[in-house]
C-alpha positions in Angstrom: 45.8 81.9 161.4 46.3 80.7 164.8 49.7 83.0 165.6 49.9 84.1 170.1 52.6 86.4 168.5 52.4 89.1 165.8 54.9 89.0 163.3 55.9 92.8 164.3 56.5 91.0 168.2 58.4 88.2 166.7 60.3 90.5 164.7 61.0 92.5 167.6 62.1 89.6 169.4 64.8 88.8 166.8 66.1 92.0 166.9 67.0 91.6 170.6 68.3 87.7 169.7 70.4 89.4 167.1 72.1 91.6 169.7 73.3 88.9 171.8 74.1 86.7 169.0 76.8 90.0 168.3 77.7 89.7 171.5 79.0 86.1 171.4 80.4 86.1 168.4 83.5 84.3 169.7 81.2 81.8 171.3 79.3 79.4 168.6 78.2 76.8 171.5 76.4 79.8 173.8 74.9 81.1 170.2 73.2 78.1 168.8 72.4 77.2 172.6 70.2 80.8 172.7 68.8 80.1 169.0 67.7 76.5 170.0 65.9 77.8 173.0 63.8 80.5 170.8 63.3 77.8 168.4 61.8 75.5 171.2 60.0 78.3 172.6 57.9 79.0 169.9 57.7 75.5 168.4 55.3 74.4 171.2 53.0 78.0 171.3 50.6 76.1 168.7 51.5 78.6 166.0 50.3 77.8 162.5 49.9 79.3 159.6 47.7 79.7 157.1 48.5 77.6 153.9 49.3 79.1 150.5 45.9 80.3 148.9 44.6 77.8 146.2 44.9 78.5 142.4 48.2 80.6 142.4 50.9 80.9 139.6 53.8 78.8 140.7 57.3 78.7 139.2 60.2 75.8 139.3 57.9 73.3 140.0 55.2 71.0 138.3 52.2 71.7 140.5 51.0 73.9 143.3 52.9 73.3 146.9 51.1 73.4 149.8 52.7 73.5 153.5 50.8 71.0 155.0 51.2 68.1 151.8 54.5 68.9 149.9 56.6 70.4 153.0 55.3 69.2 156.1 58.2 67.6 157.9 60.9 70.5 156.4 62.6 73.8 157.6 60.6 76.3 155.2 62.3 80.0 154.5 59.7 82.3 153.0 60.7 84.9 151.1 58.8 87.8 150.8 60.0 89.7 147.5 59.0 92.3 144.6 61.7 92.2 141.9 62.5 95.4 141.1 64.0 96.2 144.8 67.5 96.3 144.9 67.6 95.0 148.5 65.5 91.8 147.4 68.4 91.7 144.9 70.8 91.5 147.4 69.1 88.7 149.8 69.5 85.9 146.3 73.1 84.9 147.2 72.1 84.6 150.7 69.3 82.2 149.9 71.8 80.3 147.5 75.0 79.6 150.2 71.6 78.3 152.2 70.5 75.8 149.9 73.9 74.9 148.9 74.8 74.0 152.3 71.4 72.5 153.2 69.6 70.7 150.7 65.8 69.4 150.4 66.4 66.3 151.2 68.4 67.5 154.4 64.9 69.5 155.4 65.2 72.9 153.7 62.9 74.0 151.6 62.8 78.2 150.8 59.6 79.4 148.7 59.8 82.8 147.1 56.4 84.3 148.0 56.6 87.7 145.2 54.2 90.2 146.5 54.6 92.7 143.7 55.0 96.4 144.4 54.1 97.6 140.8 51.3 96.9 138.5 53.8 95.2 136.1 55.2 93.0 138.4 51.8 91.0 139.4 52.0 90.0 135.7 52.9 86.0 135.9 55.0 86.1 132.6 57.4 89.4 133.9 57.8 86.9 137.4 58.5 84.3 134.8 61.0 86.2 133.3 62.9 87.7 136.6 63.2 84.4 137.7 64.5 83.2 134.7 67.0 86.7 134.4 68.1 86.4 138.3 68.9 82.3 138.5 66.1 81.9 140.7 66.7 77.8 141.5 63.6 77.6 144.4 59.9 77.3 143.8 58.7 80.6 143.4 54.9 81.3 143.6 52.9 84.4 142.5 51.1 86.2 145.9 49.5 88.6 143.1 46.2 89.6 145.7 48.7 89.2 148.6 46.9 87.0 150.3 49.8 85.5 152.3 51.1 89.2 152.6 48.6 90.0 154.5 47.7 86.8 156.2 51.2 87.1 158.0 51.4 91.0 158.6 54.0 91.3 156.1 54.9 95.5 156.0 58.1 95.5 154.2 60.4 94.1 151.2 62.5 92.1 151.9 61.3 90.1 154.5 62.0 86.1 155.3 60.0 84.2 157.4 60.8 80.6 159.1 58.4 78.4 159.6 59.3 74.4 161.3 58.4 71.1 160.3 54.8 71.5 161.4 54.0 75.0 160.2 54.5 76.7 163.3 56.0 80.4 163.2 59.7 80.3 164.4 61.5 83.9 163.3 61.2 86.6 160.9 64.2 88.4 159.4 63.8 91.9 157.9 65.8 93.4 155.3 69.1 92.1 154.0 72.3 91.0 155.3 71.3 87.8 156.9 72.8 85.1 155.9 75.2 84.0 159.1 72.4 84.2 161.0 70.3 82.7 159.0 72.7 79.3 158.3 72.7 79.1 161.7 69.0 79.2 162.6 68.9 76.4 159.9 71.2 74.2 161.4 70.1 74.4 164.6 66.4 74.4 163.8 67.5 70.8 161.3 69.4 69.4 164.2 66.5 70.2 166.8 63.6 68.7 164.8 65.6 65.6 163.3 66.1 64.8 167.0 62.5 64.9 167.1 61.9 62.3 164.4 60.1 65.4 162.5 62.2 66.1 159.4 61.6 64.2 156.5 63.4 63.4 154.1 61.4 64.0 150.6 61.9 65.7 147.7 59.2 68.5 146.1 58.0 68.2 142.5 61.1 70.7 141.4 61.3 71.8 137.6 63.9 74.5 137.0 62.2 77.6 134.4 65.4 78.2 132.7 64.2 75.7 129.8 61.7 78.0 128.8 64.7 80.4 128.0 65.5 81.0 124.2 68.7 79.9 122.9 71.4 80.8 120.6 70.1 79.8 117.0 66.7 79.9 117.2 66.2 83.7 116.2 68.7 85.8 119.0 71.9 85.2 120.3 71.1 87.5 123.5 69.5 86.9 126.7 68.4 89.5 128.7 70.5 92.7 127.1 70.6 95.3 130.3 72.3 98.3 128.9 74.0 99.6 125.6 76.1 102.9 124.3 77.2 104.3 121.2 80.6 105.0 120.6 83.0 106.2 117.5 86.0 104.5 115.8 87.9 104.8 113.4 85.5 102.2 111.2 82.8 104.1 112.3 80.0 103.9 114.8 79.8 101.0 117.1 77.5 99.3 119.5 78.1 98.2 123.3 75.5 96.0 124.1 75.7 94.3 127.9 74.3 90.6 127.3 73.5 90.4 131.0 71.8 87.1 130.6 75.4 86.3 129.0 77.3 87.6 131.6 79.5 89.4 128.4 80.1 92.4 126.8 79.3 92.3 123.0 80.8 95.1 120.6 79.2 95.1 117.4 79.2 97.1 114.1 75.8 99.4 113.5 74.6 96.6 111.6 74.1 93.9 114.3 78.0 92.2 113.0 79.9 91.5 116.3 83.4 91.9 116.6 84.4 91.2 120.0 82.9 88.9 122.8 84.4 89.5 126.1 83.4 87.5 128.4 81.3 84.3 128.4 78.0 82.4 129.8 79.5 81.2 132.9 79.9 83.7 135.5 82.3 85.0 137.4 84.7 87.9 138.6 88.2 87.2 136.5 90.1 89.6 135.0 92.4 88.6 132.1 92.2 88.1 127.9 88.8 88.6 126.3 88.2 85.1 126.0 89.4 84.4 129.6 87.3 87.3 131.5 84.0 87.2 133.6 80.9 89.4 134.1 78.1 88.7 136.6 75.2 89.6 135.0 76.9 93.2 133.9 74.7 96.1 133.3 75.7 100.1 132.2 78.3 100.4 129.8 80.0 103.4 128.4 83.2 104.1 126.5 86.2 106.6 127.2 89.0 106.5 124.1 90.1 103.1 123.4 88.2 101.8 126.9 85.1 100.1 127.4 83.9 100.7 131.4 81.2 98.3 132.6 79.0 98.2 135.8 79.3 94.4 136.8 76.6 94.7 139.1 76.3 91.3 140.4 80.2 91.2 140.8 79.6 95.2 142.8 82.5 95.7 140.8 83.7 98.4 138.2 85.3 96.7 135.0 87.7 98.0 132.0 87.9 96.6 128.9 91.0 97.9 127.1 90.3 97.2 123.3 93.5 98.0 122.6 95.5 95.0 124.6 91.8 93.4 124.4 92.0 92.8 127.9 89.7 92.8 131.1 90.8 94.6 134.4 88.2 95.3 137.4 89.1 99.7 138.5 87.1 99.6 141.7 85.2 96.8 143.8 86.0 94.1 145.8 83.9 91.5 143.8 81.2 91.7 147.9 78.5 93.6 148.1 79.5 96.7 150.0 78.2 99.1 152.7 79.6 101.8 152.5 77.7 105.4 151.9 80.9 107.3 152.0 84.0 106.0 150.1 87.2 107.4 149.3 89.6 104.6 148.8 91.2 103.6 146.0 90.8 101.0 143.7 89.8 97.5 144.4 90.0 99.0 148.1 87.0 100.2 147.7 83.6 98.3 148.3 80.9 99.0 146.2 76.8 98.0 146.2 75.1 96.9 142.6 76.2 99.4 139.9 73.7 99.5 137.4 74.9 102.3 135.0 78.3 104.5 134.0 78.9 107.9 132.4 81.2 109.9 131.7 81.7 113.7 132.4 84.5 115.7 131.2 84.9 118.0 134.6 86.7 121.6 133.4 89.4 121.8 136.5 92.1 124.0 137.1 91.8 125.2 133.3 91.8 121.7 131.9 89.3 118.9 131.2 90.0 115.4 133.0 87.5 112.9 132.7 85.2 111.5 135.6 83.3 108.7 136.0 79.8 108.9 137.0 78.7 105.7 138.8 74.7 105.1 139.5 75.2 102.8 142.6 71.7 101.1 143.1 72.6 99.1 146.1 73.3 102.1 148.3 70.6 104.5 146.6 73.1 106.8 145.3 75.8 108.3 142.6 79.1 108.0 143.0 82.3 108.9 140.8 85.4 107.5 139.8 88.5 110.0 139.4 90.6 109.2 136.8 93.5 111.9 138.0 93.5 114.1 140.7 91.1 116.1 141.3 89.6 118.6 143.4 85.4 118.1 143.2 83.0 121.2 143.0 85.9 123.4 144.2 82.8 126.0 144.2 81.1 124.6 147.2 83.1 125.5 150.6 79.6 125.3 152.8 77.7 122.6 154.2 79.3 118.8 154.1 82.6 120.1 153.0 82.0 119.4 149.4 84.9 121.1 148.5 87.6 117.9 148.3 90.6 117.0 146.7 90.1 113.0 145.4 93.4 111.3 144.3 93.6 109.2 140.7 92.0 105.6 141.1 89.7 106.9 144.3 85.9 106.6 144.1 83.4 107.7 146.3 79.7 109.1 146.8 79.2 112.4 145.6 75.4 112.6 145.3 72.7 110.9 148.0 72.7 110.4 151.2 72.0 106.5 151.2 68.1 107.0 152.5 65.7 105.4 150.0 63.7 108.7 149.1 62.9 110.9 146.5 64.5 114.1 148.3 65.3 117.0 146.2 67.9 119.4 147.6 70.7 122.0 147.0 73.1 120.1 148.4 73.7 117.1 146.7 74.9 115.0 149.9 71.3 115.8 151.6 69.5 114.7 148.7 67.7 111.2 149.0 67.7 109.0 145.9 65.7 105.7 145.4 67.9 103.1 143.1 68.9 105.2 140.2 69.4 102.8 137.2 70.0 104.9 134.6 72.3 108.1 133.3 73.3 110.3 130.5 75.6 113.1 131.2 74.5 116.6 129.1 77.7 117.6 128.5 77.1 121.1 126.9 74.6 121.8 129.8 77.0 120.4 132.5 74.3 118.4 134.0 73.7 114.7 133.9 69.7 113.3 134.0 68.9 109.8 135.9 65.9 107.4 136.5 65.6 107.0 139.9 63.9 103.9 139.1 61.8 102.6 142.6 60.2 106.9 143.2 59.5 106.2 138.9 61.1 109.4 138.1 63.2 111.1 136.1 65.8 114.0 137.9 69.0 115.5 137.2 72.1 116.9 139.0 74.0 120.2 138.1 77.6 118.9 138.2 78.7 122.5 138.3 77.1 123.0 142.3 75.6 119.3 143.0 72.1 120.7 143.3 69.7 117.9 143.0 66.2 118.6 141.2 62.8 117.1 139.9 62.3 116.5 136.0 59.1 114.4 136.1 57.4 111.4 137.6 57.0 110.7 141.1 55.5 113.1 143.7 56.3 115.5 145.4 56.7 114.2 148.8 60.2 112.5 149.0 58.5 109.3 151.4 56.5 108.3 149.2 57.6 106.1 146.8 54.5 104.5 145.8 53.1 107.0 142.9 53.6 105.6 139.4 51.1 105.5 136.3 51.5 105.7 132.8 50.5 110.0 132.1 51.9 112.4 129.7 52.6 115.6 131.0 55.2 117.6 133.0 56.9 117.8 136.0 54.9 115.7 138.5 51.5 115.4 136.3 53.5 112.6 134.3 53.4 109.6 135.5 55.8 106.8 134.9 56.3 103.3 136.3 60.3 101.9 137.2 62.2 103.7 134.5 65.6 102.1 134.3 67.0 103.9 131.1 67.9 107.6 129.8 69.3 108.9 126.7 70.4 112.4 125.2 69.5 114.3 121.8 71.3 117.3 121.0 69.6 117.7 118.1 65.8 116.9 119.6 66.8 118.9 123.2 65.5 116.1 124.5 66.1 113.3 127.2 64.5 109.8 125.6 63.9 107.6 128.6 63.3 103.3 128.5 59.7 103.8 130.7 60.5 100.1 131.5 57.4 98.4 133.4 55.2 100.5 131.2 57.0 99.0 127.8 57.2 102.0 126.3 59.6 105.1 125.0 58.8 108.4 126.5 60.4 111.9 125.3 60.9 114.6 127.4 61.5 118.0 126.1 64.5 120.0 127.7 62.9 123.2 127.5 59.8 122.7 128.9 60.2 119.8 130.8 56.9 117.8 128.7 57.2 114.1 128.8 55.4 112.3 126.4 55.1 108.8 125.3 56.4 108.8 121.3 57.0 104.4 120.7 55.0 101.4 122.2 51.2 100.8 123.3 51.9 99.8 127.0 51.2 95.9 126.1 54.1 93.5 126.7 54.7 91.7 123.8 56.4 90.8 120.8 55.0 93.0 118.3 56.5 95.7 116.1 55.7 98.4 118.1 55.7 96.4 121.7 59.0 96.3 124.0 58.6 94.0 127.1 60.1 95.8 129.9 62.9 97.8 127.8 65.6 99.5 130.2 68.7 100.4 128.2 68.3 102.9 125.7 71.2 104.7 123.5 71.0 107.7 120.7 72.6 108.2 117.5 72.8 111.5 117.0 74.4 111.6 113.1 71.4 109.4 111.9 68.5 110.3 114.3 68.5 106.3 115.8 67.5 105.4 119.1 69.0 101.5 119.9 66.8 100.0 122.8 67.5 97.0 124.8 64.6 95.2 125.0 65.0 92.9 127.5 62.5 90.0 127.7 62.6 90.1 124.1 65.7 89.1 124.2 66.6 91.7 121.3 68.1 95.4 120.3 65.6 97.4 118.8 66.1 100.4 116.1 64.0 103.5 116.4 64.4 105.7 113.5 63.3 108.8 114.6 62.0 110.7 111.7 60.6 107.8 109.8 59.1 106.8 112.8 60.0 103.0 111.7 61.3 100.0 114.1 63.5 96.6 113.4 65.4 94.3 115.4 68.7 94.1 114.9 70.0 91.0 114.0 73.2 90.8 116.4 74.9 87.2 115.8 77.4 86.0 117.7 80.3 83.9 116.2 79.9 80.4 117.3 83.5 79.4 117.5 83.2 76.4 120.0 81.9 74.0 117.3 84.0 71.9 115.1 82.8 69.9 112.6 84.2 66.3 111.6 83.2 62.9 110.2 82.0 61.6 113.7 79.0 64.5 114.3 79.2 67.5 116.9 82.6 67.8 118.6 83.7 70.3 121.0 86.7 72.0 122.5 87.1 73.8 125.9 89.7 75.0 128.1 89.4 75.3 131.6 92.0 76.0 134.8 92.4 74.7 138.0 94.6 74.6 140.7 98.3 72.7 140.8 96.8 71.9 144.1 94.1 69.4 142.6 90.5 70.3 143.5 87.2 69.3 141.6 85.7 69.9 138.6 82.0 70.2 137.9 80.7 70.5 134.6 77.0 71.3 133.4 76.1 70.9 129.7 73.1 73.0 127.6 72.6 71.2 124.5 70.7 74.0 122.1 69.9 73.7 118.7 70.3 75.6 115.0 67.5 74.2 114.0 64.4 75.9 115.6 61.8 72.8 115.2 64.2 70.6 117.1 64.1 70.0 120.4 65.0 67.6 123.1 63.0 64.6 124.1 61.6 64.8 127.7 60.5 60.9 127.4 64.2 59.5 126.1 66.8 58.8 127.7 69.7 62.0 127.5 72.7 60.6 128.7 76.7 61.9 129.3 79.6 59.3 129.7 83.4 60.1 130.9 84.5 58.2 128.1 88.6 58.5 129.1 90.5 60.4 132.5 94.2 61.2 132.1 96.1 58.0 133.6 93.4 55.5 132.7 94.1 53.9 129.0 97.3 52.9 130.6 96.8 51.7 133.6 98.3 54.3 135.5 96.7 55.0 138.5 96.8 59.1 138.1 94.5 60.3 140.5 91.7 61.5 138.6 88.8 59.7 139.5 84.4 60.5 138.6 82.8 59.0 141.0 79.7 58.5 138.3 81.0 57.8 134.9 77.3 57.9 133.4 74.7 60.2 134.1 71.8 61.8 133.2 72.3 65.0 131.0 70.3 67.5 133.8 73.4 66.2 136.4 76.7 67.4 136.7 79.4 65.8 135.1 81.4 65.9 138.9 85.6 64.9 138.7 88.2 65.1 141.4 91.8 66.0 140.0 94.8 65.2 141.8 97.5 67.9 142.5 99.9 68.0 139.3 101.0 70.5 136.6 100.7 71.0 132.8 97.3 70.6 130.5 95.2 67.7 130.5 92.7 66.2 128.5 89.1 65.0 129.7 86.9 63.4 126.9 82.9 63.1 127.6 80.2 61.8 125.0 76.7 62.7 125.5 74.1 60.9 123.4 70.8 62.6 123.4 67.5 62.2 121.2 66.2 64.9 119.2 62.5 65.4 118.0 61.2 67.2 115.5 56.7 66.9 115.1 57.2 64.1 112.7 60.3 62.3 113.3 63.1 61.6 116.4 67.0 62.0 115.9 69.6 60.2 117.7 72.5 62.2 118.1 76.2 61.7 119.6 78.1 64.5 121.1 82.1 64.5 121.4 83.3 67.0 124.2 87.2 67.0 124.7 87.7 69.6 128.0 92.0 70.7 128.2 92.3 70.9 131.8 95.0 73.6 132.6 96.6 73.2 136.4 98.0 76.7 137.3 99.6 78.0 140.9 97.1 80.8 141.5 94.1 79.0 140.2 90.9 77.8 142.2 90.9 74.5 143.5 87.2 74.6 142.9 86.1 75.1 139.0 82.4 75.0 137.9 81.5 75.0 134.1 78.3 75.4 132.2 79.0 75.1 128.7 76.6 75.5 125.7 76.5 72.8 123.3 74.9 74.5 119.8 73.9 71.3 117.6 73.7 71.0 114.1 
């Protein structure tokens, strides 16, 4: 590779740039006039890079892309992840407000280069799946040796490289929290080069993975279950399972018979009615009396489900990512970063019990709590960082971590250095509550009587290193374990059952003498009776010696009877209440809500079937027509307009909707052709949306509804 700079320089370089772009923050002229003179600079040092290596595993598109044949002539962002970090997490909606606002054809193109940190992840079917489970919409390809890693000088995750029309080195951008500056290298860089006659205008052989996913019918009704819990009613035992693929909350009997869906596919941050509510991609769930708390982590938000009024209300979170390593506001005041788990810890104060709410905050490396009522935290400790602290109802903040991404042990739980816990289970009768602290693969716990911060097993025993995983029985830090991301209590056992997630299997680890052991799964992905595929929620029922397990790329709940030492799947079926049956085929109903204001309305159809052996025909014609707009059967010139009245089903239905009040009605047909091995079906869909025009709604509604055909 032909590069006059280092990337380390030309990060170094952007550092500086990034200073005095803070500096003229007022001033977007003088800012893009300073980015277009770095981006002239070092398009004319000769700087090219090497192209991808030959013979990789891509993903979202139909063949292998290579800089100097498929994106010569474009703005390339690469984006150098491993996905299991949080931070890489974090960079995803960055790199979607980009390619929203600048499309291939404008000259942006942004590869995901995955350069995996653990074993698991150089495995081309887990990549597969993450891109699938995270929405990943850009050609990803699988850097598995590293090759253009280390061809760059690549040190850290997550880092994003630009590189111009020619494949010259223009800027590097480490760690997250970008996206400003990045939009506006973009622009300029676009601007620069098209005045240079050296952007093209081409598409790239794109082919989204999501229609590799399973779908509702053909076997499960889930997609990607993150987390579940146990809780008691008066009917009984029931299961929470977080459908994160879903973006809903299902509650279900024992037996895999759901009773409430809160929530839905599309998602979203909304409080309201079960029905109305949305989830992004929700993970931990637990349940306090007649509440269900949930952490929405893609929404950094803390939700309550009351199933009582069988409503949704968000506790804590402002619906951004936040920054914050200290908290102490109250209630959607307060920013938080990627929940991944909840728990709940019944704190004996002032000669009472009052509930807290133990929050494992990924995005900030840390645990926080929610405080239900006043109260004053580990009154015990008067010394060092002033634990001592009166919290007022409805505040939340950190009470364990200091934000540094480490595996530091310590007395004092503010000094302590966590590395994306994922997982908890408070030990109520022991006062202490266990976590996986999922990127140092370990398992430790907190005393919630002092805060003191301690080793279980996994990891090593220096706190920088991060790196030491395996797959080894044994205790303390002789086991071994690889990005654990769920834990589980036994009374009866003594023991802590943990989800040992990139190793696929269950691991036990005795109380008493701290042994961890693996009891369920052969460490091969799979299928199988006795495989998981990267399992990560994991819940125990104590009355009849069950351990439930969220298998995620399964798609499935698993049942672990303990003393039999047998395994099912349980059959958890979701009502499918949007179909209605009449003489003219498949008809659906949906209500959506926009503004009085007008605004537009976008809408995105997955047609799925009950039958397993059908399945759309990539070589027919699949087509959707706006059969009738409010207004237009009389003549009346309303205001509602399509500008495309046909399409093709993979392109969104797209309607403008003039300002006005009341409900509605928009009726769509899609005619599609169905194959089976032997035979092809033409079907005709009916969809009839109610449009709902509200004060406080959004002026700008996106839809993506699942059509189940019979």
């Amino acid at each position: 590779m032909n590069v006059r700079y280092t990337l380390e320089e030309l990060t170094q370089i952007g550092i500086e740039i990034r200073r005095s772009l803070e500096s003229l923050d007022s001033d977007r002229k003088k800012q893009e006039e300073l980015v277009l003179a770095h981006i002239k600079k070092f398009s004319n040092k000769g700087s090219r890079i090497a192209d991808f290596q030959a013979g990789l595993e891509w993903f979202n598109v139909t063949e292998e892309l290579s800089i100097y044949r498929h994106l010569t002539g474009k703005i390339i962002i690469l984006d150098f992840f491993t996905y299991c970090c949080i931070n890489c997490m974090h960079i995803l909606p960055d790199l979607d407000a980009l390619e929203k606002r600048f499309s291939i054809t404008d000259g942006l193109v942004v590869v995901g280069v995955h350069s995996a940190k653990f074993s698991n992840e150089r495995e081309s079917q887990k990549l597969l799946s993450a891109v699938q489970r995270y929405n990943i919409n850009h050609p990803v390809v699988n850097d598995a040796t590293l090759s253009t890693w280390r061809n760059l000088g690549i040190s850290c995750w997550p880092t994003l490289v630009m590189i111009g029309p020619s494949g010259e080195l223009l800027a590097v951008f480490v760690g997250e929290g970008h996206r400003d500056e990045l939009i506006l290298y973009v622009d300029v860089a676009l601007r620069y080069f098209k005045s240079l006659k050296k952007i093209r205008d081409n598409d790239i052989p794109l082919q989204l993975a999501r229609h590799l996913l399973p779908v509702a019918g053909n076997g499960s009704d889930l997609l990607f279950p993150g987390k579940l819990e146990l809780f008691r009613n008066e009917q009984g035992e029931r299961l929470i399972v977080s459908d994160t693929g879903n973006n809903r909350i299902l509650v279900s009997d024992t037996s895999g018979n759901v009773e409430c869906v809160i929530g839905g596919c599309n998602p979203g941050l909304k409080d309201g009615a079960y029905e109305n509510a949305q989830f992004n991609a929700p993970q931990g769930v637990c349940a306090l009396g007649d509440s269900i708390y949930v952490a929405d982590n893609e929404n950094h938000a803390i939700r309550k489900i009351d199933m009582l009024k069988k409503t949704v209300t968000t506790i804590t979170g402002t619906g951004v990512q936040g920054h914050d390593y200290v908290g102490g506001k109250v209630g959607t005041e307060q920013a938080i970063s990627s929940p991944w788990d909840v728990a709940v810890y019944e704190y004996e104060h002032e000669k009472r019990t009052v509930p807290v709410l133990l929050i494992a905050v990924a995005g900030t490396h840390q645990i926080w709590a929610y405080f239900f009522e006043e109260t004053v935290w580990w009154k015990n400790r008067q010394s060092f960082f002033k634990l001592r602290r009166t919290y007022k109802a409805g505040t939340c903040a950190a009470i364990v971590g200091s934000g540094r991404e480490e595996n530091r042990n310590n007395a004092y739980p503010h000094a302590a250095g966590l590395a994306q816990p994922s997982g908890l289970v408070v030990v109520q009768e022991k006062k202490l509550v266990y976590f996986a602290d999922s990127e140092s693969s370990s398992i430790r716990r907190v005393d919630l009587t002092n805060g003191r911060v301690s080793a279980v097993c996994g990891a090593n025993r220096d706190p920088a290193d991060l790196h030491d995983y395996g797959d080894s029985d044994g205790a303390n830090f002789t086991a071994k374990l690889q990005h654990p991301l769920g834990v589980a209590w036994h009374l009866k056992d003594n023991a802590v059952y943990v989800a040992d997630t990139y190793n696929h299997k269950i691991k036990r680890i005795d109380a008493a003498t701290g042994y961890c052991e693996t009891v369920y799964g052969d460490g091969k992905p799979g299928p199988g009776k006795f495989s998981f595929d990267e399992p990560s929620g994991i819940a125990v029922s104590p009355e009849k010696d069950l351990l439930y397990v969220a298998d995620v790329n399964n798609h499935a709940i698993k049942v672990i009877d303990i003393r039999k030492k047998s395994i099912a799947t349980l059959p958890i079926k979701v009502p499918v209440t949007e179909i209605v049956e009449n003489d003219s085929g498949n008809t659906y109903l949906f209500d959506t809500t926009i503004s009085e204001n007008g605004g537009e309305l976008t809408i995105t159809f997955d047609v799925v079937f009950f039958e397993s052996e059908l399945k759309l025909n990539v070589d027919a014609p699949q087509k959707w027509t706006v059969k009738d707009l409010p207004g237009t059967n009389n003549g009346d010139n309303s205001g509602w307009t399509c500008a495309v009245s046909n399409g093709e089903l993979a392109t969104p239905v797209s309607i403008k909707i003039p300002e006005g009040n009341g409900i509605s009605e928009v009726h769509i047909t899609l005619n599609i052709v169905a194959c089976k091995t032997t035979e092809c079906l033409p079907k005709k869909l009916l969809v009839l949306f109610r449009v709902h025009r509200k004060s406080n709604a959004s002026t700008v509604v996106t839809e993506r509804k699942r059509l189940v055909v019979k």
